[in-house]
N, C-alpha and C positions, 0 to 999 in steps of 0.2 A: 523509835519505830518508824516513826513518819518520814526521818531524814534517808533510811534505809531503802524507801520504797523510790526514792530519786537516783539511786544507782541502778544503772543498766540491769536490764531483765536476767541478764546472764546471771549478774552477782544475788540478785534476790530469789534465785532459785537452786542456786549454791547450800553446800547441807554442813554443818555443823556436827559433829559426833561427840561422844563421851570429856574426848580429849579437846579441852578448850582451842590447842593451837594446831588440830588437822580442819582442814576445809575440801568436799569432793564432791566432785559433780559423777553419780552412778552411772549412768551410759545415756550419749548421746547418738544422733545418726551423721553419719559424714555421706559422701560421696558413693563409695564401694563395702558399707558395713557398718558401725559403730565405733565411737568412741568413750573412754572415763580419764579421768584425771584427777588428782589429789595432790596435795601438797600439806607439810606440815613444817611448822617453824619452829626453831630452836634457836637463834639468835635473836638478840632482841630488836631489829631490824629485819625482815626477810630480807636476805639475797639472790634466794631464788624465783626467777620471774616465768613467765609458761603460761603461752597460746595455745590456740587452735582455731584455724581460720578453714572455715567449710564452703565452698559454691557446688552446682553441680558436676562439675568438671574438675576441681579440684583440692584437695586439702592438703593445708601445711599446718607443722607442727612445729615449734617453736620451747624448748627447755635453755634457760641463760642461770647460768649460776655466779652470781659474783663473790666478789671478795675484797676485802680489803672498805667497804660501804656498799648500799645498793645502787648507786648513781649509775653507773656501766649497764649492768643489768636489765635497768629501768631503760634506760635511754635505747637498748638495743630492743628491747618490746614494744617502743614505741613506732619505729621508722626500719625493722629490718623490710618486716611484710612489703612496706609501702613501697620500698626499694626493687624488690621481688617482682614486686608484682607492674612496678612503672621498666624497669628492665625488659625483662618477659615478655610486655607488650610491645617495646620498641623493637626488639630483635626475632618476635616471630615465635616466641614461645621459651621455655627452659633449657637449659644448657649449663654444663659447666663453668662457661665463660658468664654467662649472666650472673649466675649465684658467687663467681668470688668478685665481678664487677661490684655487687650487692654489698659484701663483706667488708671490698675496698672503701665504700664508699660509706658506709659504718666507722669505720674504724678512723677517715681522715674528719669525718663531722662530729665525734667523737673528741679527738682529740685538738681540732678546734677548741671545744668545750675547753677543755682544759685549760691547756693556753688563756681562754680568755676570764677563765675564771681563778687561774694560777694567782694573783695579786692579790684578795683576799680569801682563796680557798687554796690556799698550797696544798691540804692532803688530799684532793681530789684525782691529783698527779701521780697517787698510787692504788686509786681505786683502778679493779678491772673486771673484765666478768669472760668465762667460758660459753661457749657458744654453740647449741648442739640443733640443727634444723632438718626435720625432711619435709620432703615432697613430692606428693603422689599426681602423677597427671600422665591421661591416656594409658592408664597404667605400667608407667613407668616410676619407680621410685630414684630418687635422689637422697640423698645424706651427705652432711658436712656438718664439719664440726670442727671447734677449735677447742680446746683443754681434754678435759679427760670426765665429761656427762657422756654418756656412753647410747647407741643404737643396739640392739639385739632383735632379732627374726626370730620368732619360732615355726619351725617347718616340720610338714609333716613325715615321715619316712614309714616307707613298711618292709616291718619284719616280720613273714612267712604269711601265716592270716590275718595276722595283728600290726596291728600300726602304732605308733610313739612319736613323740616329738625332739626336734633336735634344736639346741638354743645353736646362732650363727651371728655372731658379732659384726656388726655393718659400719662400724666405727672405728677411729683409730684414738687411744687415749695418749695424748701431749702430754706425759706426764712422765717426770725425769726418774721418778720409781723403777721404771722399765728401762734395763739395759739397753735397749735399743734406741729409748729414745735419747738416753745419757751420750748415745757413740754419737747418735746425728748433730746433739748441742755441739760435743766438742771438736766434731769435724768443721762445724764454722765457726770455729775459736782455737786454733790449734796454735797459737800464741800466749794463751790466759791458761795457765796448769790449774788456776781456782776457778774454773766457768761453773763446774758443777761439784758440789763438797756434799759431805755428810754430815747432818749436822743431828746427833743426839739418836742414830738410826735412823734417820729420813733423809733422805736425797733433797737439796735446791740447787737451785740454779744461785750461784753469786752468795747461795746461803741464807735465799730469801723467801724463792718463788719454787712450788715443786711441778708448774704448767708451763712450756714452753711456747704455747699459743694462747692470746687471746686478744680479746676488745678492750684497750685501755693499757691498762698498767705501763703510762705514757713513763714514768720517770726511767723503766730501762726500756724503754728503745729510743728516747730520743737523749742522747750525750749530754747536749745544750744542756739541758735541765736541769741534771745534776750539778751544775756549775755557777746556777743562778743563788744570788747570797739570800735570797728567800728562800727556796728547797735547803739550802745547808741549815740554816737556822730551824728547820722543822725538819729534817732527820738527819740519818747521820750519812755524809758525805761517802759516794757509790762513784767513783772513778771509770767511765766505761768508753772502751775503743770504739764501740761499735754497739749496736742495739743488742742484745742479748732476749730477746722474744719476739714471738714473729704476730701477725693478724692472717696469715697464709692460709685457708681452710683446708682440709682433706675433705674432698669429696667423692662419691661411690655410688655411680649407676646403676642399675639394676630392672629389666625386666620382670615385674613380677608374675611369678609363675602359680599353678590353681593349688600346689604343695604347699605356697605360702599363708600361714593361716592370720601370724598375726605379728605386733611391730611394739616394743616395746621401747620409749625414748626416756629418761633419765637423768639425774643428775647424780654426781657423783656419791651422795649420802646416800643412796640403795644400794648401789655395788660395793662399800664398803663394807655392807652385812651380807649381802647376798651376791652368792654366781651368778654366772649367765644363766645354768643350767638347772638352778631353783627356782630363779625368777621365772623363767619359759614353763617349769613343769606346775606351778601355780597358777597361771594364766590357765593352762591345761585344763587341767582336773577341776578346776572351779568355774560356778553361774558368770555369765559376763557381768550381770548387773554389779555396780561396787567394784570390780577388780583391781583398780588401779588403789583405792582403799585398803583393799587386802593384801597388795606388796608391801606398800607403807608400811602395814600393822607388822608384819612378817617382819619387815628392817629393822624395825623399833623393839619386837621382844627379841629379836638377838642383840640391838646393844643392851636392853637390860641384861640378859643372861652375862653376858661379856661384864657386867659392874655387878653380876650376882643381886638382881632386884627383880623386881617384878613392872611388865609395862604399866600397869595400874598406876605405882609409885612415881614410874618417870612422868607420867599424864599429870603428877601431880607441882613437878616443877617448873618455875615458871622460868620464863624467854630468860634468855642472855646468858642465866643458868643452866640450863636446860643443853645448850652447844656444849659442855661440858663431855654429853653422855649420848648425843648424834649431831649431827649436821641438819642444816633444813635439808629436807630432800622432797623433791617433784616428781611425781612419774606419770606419765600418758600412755596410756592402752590403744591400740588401732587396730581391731578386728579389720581380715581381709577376706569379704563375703563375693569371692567370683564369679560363684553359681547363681546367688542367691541375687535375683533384682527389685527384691520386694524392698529393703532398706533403701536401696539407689532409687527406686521410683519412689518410694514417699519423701525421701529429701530433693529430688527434682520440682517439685511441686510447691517446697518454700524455698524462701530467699536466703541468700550467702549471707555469713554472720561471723563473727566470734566469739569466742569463748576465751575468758586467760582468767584464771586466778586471781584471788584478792592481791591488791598490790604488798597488803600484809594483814595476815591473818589474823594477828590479836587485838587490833583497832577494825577489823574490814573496811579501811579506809580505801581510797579509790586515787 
């Protein structure tokens, strides 16, 4: 109890539910409305890591899902913001150019790491992690993202007297699933007939990776690597011309408009149970308090239905097991209050802070 009360205020006001391995913070205030966030772990390590950085002037949000270990992940929660926001200031504010400066410059301290820790950590050389960030300033939104954790708006529209919500995807998923993204791998590999294979009904790349973006996954893009009589001795020998995954983020500016109600960011464990278009209409129809909770919940009883169980059951399995029957999965809520300055003026009033997620949920360790 004692040792709990020496982690950061954010963690010790973090909520605990039913289910031993969800952890969620019910609504916070940002900038221009509120914020929630949850997360729940299913492997016996989290791989999913997820900020939220609030001042008066601006908020970013930060969802990293890794793979392969949490090291990537981790490493990218710790030093994107810093990068963001040391950019940002030199060049006069946000831009394009800043935030894949930011990515770049991730991705090569990154793999530094590697490199120098290659000698007694060879599997590190195949940890990597997806990368999904917005950011809201002068109300302008940004989003970028590398793999396939996903952005969603929900906007408002009216139809006749009545109004409804429309889900609007602000994100591009890297993920070789999509024919499209399959044509763009083997348009830069139109030499390699095996860049992207099928393996078991599932698309990879090389028959490995089904992300063709992200932070890490150093053994395919750099050739060297796979050549070193350490990486061959720790798997199995990956012959490559040329890098086969990019660090390149998509990014997507945006104006936001008084239509815009709210911003849903993600990792890939919610879109696997749920649409665009369920996730937005339960944001909808439901209290903000807890909302980012209540997607979770919603993800989790459709993978039980999908194993014919009930979530109660699943709640009762523990980490490592537990991946069997979902993914970790993250999700952040960002109500967008235009009208409303009463959330903006009471967050004006205190100081900029963070907010991210236990580093893992079944230890709340830090």
């Amino acid at each position: 109890m004692l040792r709990s009360c020496y982690r950061p205020l954010e963690r010790c006001l973090g909520l605990w539910s039913g289910d031993g391995l969800l952890w969620h913070k019910d609504l916070k205030p940002h900038a221009s409305g509120d914020f929630s966030i949850a997360v729940v772990q299913a492997n016996s390590t989290l791989e999913d890591q997820s900020q939220v950085f609030t001042s008066p002037s601006t908020t970013y949000v930060g969802v990293y899902d890794g793979h392969g270990g949490p090291e990537a992940s981790r490493f990218v929660s710790q030093h994107l913001f810093p990068y963001l926001h040391r950019f940002s200031s030199e060049h006069g504010g946000l831009s394009s150019e800043v935030i894949k400066k930011a990515f770049s410059a991730i991705e090569e301290d990154f793999v530094h790491l590697v490199k120098r820790s290659f000698p007694v950590r060879p599997k590190i050389a195949s940890v990597g992690s997806c990368c999904l960030v917005g950011m809201i300033s002068d109300g302008v939104l940004y989003v970028a993202n590398l793999g396939d954790s996903r952005a969603v708006l929900g906007c408002r529209v009216s139809v006749g007297h009545t109004s409804r919500v429309v889900a609007q995807r602000l994100s591009t998923d890297h993920n070789v699933a999509s024919e499209e993204v399959r044509k763009e791998v083997e348009a830069l590999h139109p030499d390699d007939s095996a860049i992207v294979v099928n393996c078991r009904g599932v698309w990879r790349i090389k028959g490995i990776i089904q992300v063709s973006r992200s932070i890490g996954d150093v053994y395919l893009k750099k050739p060297e690597l796979n050549r070193d009589p350490i990486f061959q001795q720790f798997g199995n020998p990956l012959y490559l011309r040329r890098p086969v995954l990019t660090a390149e983020p998509s990014i997507l500016k945006r104006k936001l408009k008084p239509e815009d109600l709210f911003l849903i960011f993600a990792s890939d464990g919610l879109w696997e149970h749920l649409s665009d278009e369920a996730a937005i209409e339960i944001v909808f129809k439901n209290p903000r308090s807890g909302i980012a909770k209540r997607l979770v919940g919603a993800a989790l009883q459709e993978a039980a239905k999908k194993r014919e169980m009930r979530y109660k059951d699943i709640k009762k399995i523990e980490r490592g097991v537990r991946r069997h029957f979902h993914d970790d999965i993250t999700v952040v809520v960002i109500y967008l209050d235009h009208q409303n300055s009463s959330a903006s003026g009471r967050f004006k009033r205190s100081a900029a802070g963070y907010t991210t997620a236990p580093v893992d949920i079944f230890s709340n360790s830090d």
